[in-house]
N, C-alpha and C positions, 0 to 999 in steps of 0.2 A: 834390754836384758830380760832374759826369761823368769818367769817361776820357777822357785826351786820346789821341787816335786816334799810333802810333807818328812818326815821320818815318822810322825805319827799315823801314817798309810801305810797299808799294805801293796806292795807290788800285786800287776792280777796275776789271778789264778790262771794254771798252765793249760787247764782245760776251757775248752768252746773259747779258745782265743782264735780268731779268722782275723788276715792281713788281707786287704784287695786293694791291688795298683790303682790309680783314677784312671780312667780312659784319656788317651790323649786326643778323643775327638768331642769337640761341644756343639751342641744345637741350639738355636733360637728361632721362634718366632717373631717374625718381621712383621709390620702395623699393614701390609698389604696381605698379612695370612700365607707368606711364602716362606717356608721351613731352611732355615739355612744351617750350613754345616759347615764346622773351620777344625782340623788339623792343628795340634802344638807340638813341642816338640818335649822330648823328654823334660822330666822335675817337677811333673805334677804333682807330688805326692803321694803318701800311699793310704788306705782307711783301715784302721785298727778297730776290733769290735773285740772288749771282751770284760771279764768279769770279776769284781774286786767284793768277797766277803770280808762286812764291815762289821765289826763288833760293835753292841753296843753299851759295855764296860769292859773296855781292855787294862790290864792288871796296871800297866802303866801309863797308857796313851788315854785315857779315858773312854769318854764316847764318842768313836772314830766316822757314825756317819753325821753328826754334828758338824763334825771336821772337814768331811767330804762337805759338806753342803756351805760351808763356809768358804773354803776355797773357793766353790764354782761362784759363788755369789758375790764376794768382797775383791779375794787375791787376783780370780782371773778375771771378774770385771764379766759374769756373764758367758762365759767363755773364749773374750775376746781376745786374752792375753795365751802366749805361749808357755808352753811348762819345758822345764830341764828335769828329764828325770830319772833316776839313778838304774831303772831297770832297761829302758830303752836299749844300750847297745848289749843286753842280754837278748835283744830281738834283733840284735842284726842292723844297730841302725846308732853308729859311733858319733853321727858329728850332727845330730839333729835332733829337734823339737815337736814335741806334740800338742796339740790341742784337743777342748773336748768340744765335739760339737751337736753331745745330746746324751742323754742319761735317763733313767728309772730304775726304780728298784724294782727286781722281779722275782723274787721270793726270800721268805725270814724265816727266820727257826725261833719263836715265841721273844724272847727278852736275850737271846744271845748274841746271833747276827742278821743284818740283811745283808744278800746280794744285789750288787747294784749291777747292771749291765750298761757299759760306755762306751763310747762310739770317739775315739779322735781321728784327728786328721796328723799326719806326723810330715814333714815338711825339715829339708835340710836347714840346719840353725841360721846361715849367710840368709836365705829368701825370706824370711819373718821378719814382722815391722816391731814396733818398739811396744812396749807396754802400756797400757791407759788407767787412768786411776777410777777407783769407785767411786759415784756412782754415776760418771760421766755415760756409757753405753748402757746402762741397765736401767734402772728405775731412777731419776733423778732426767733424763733427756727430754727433749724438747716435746717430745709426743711426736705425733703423724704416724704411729705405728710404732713399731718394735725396730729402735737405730742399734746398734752397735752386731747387727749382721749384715758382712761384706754379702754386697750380689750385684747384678748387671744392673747399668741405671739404662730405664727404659724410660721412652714418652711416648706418649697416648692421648686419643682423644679427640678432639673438633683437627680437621683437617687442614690449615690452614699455615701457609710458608711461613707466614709473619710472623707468627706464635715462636719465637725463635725458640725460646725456654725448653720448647719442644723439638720442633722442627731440627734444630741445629744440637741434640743431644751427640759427644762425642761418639764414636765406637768404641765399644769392646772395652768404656769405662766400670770400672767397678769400687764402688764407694759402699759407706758404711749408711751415709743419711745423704739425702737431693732434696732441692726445694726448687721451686721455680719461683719469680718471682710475682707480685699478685696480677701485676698486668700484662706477666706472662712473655715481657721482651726478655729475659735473662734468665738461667737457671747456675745452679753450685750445687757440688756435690764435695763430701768430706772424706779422703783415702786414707785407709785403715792406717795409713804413716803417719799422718795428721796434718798432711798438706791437701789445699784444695783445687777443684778445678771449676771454671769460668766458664759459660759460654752466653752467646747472644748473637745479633747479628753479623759483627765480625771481630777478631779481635781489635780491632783497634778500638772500637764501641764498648766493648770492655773495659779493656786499657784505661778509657777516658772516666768512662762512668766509676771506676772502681780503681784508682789509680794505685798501684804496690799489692792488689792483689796474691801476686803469683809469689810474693818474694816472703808469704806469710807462712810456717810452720808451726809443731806443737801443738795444731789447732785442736780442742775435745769439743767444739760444739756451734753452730754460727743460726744463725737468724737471714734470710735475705729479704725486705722490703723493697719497698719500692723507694726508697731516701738509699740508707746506706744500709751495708753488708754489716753485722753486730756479730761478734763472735769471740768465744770465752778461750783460754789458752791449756793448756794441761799445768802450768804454773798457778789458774787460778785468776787471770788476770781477765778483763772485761775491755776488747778496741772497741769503735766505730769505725769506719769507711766506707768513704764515698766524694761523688762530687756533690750529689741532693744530700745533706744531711739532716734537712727538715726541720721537725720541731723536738727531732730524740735529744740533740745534744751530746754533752761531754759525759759518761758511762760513772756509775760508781767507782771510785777507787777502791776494789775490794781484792785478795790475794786467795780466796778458798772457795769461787765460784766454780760449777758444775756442767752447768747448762746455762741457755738465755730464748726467749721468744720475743719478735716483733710485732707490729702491728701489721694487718693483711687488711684490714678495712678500706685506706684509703687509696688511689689508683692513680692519683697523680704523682709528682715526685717529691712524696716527702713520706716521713715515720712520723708519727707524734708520741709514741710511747714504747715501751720493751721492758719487761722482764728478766731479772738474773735470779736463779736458782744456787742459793748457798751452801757449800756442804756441812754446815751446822743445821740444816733445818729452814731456815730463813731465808725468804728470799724479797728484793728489791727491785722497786719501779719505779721508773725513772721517766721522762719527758717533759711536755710544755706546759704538765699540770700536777697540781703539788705535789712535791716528794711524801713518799711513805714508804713504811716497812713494818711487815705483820711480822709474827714469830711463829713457827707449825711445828716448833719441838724439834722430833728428828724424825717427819714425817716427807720425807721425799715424794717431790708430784710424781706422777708417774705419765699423766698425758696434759697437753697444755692447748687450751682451744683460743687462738688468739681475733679477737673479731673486733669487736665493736673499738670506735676511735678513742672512748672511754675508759674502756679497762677490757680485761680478758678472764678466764678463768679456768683453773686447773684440779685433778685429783691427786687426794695425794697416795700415800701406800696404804695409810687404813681405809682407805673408801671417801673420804671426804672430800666435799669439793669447798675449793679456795676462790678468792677474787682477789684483784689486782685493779688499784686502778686511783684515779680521783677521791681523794679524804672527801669531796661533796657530790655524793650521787642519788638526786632526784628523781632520775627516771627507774622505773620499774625492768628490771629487778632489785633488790635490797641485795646488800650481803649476806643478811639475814635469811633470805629467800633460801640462799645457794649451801650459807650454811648450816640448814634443815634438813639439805637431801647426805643420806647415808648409803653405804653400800653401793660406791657409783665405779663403775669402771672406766668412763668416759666421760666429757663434759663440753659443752663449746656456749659461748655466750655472747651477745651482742649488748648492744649500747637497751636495747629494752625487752631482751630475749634472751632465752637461755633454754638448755637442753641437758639431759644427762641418761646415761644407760646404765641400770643398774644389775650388780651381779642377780638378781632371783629372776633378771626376764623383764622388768617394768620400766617404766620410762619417769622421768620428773621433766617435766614442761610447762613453761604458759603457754596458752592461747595464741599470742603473739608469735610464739617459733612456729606453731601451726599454722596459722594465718600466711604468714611470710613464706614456707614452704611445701606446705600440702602435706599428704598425705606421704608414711616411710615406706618404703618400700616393703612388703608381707617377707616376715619371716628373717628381717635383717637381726645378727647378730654383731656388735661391731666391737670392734676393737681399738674404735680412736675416732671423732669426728673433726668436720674442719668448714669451715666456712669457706666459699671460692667467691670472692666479686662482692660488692656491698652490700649484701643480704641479698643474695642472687642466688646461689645455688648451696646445698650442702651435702658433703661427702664424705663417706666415710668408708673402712676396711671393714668387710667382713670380718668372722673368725678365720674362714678358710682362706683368707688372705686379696678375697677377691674384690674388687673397686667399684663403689656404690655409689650411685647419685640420685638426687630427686629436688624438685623446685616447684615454686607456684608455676600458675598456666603463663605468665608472663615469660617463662624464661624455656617454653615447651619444646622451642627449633636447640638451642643450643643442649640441651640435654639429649634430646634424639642424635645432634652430631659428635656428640661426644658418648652414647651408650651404641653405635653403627662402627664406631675407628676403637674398642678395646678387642686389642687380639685374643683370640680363641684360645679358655684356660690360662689366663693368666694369673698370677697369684703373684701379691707383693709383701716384702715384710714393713713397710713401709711409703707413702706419697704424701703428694704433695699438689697443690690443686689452684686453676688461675681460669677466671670465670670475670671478664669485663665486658662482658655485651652481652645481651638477651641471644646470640646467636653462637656464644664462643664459649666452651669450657671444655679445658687441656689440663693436664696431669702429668708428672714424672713418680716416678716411683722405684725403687727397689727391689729384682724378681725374686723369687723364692727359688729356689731349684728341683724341689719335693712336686 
């Protein structure tokens, strides 16, 4: 069911309002650099551009771009959700839904109003999927980038059949978040309906390894290891599956979970630890080493670097970085460490290593993360990092959406065959990264369309 469009909004203004059809022809870029083109047939939608003067004390509704700004963040989840809204078939468009799918204010008249200028997407009401709740797609998600925008799931990278996670990436799937898995036989991706999809070498290899996969919906958010598939429900609820179930175990019984992340450290068939994201603030970890549970207020992580077989650690919305892990941790780093750095937009951490990028430009590191992977590549701004392989390689998203990597000299073949196979101009809103051999590192990811 849709959003209902506020009463406390104004319908836009009749001026510089532009309707443009989507083109019923799409292009991609193919991992050989060969430009393809596919034809659809009517019902693409159409793109609405236009412009809603917001007050900011209206005699009754109050401060209306408060309101605006609340919606886009709470009600619609980011934008992910559709709206019903009362001026729509004043444009001509009786049985259908829009979305927003980008915003700013573009000029104000001192303390009265701003105009915001909106871009949706408007889509007959039958072809829109269901609603997701806050703050499963926006701030509260697993990290690897920016999940809850639909795009092509792509794979990239070391060229090599086996890598099936890759190699065997469906066509013309389009999900909200993809993960491969760490050792890269298997990848999942999550449809904006909230069912998911499987691949790997064949399906029956799925089938086996992940048995009732296909028959799961509801889904807001999954984890894939190398043990079993972890994945939170939009009820709130916390499964496991698999045939390796490892050393994660039986999941929190919890009803108002958000998100969740695995362990990507180990490469054999098991999980030893995972995280769930609470929508009170809290979140809980779980596995073959003692239970815990911090408390972060109602500070939602925002990226989650899950690495070391110890524990993982996460930022949250004020800038702070979080740890997860073992109530006994000897090795360096402290929690204390992690809970010193401020102002971080990104984080990823290991069993004796940790990393963070903070918003003024500067970096918080030990020696160790440098040790382990050399030098960052000049000029990288990132938006999310991620461990690929046991302290093998690490990668992360550009701002501009583009897919970074760098290693010690140990791992120099597989990062030349994996920075030689990313197609030309690519930009993702999101990946995901599987690096088990000094010669192998593959990536799924999410395209942007900009």
């Amino acid at each position: 069911m849709a959003v209902t469009w506020p009463l406390t909004l104004p319908a836009p203004l009749r001026t510089n309002l532009t309707i443009t059809p989507v083109p019923d022809v799409r292009a991609r870029t193919l991992q050989s650099g060969r430009k393809e083109l596919r034809r659809w047939g009517s019902g693409g939608g159409d793109t609405l551009t236009c412009v809603f003067r917001l007050l900011h004390n209206h005699l009754t509704h109050g401060d209306q771009v408060a309101s605006f700004e609340n919606l886009w963040d709470r009600e619609l989840n980011f934008g992910l959700n559709w709206i019903d809204a009362d001026w729509l078939p004043l444009l001509g468009y009786n049985d259908h839904y829009c979305r927003i799918t980008g915003y700013s204010p573009v000029q104000g008249k001192g303390i009265i109003y701003t105009d915001y200028s909106v871009t949706f997407a408007i889509q007959k009401s039958a072809k829109t999927w269901p609603d997701t709740l806050w703050p499963i797609e926006g701030p509260g998600g697993s990290g690897s980038g920016d999940t809850g925008q639909e795009g092509l799931v792509v794979g990239f990278g070391t060229a090599a059949t086996t890598i099936y996670g890759v190699s065997n990436v469906p066509s013309e799937l389009y999900a909200t978040k993809v993960e491969i898995s760490p050792d890269g036989k298997f990848g999942c991706a999550l449809r904006a309906n909230g069912t998911l999809s499987m691949w790997g070498s064949s399906e029956t290899t799925v089938n086996t390894y992940f048995p009732g996969w296909d028959s799961l919906s509801g889904i807001a958010d999954f984890a894939l290891t190398n043990g079993p598939l972890i994945y939170v429900t939009t009820s709130g609820t916390v499964g496991v599956l698999g045939l390796y179930m490892g050393q994660v175990g039986a999941p929190p019984i919890v009803s108002n979970a958000v998100s969740v992340c695995g362990e990507r450290f180990n490469l054999s068939n098991t999980c030893y630890w995972a995280i769930v994201f609470l929508e009170d603030g809290n979140w809980e970890f779980w596995g073959n080493h003692n239970y815990t549970t911090r408390n972060m207020g109602s500070n939602f992580p925002l990226s989650t670097g899950s690495a070391g077989r110890m524990w993982g650690a996460f930022v949250d919305t004020n800038g702070n970085v979080g740890v997860a892990g073992a109530t006994s941790m000897t090795t360096s780093p402290t929690p204390a460490e992690l809970a010193a750095i401020s102002g971080a937009v990104c984080a990823v951490a290991g069993q004796n290593w940790y990393a963070a990028y903070k918003s003024d430009g500067t970096w918080a590191e030990n020696t160790t993360f440098v040790t382990l992977f050399g030098d960052k590549p000049a000029g990288l701004v990132p938006t999310d990092l991620m461990m690929a392989g046991a302290n093998a390689y690490m990668c992360a998203l550009h701002t501009d959406g583009t897919p970074v990597a760098w290693a010690g000299s140990s791992y120099a073949t597989g990062l030349a065959n994996f920075e030689a196979n990313i197609p030309e101009d690519l930009k993702l809103h999101q990946m995901s990264a599987s690096g088990y051999s000094t010669s192998v590192l593959a990536a799924v990811g999410i395209q942007r369309e900009d």
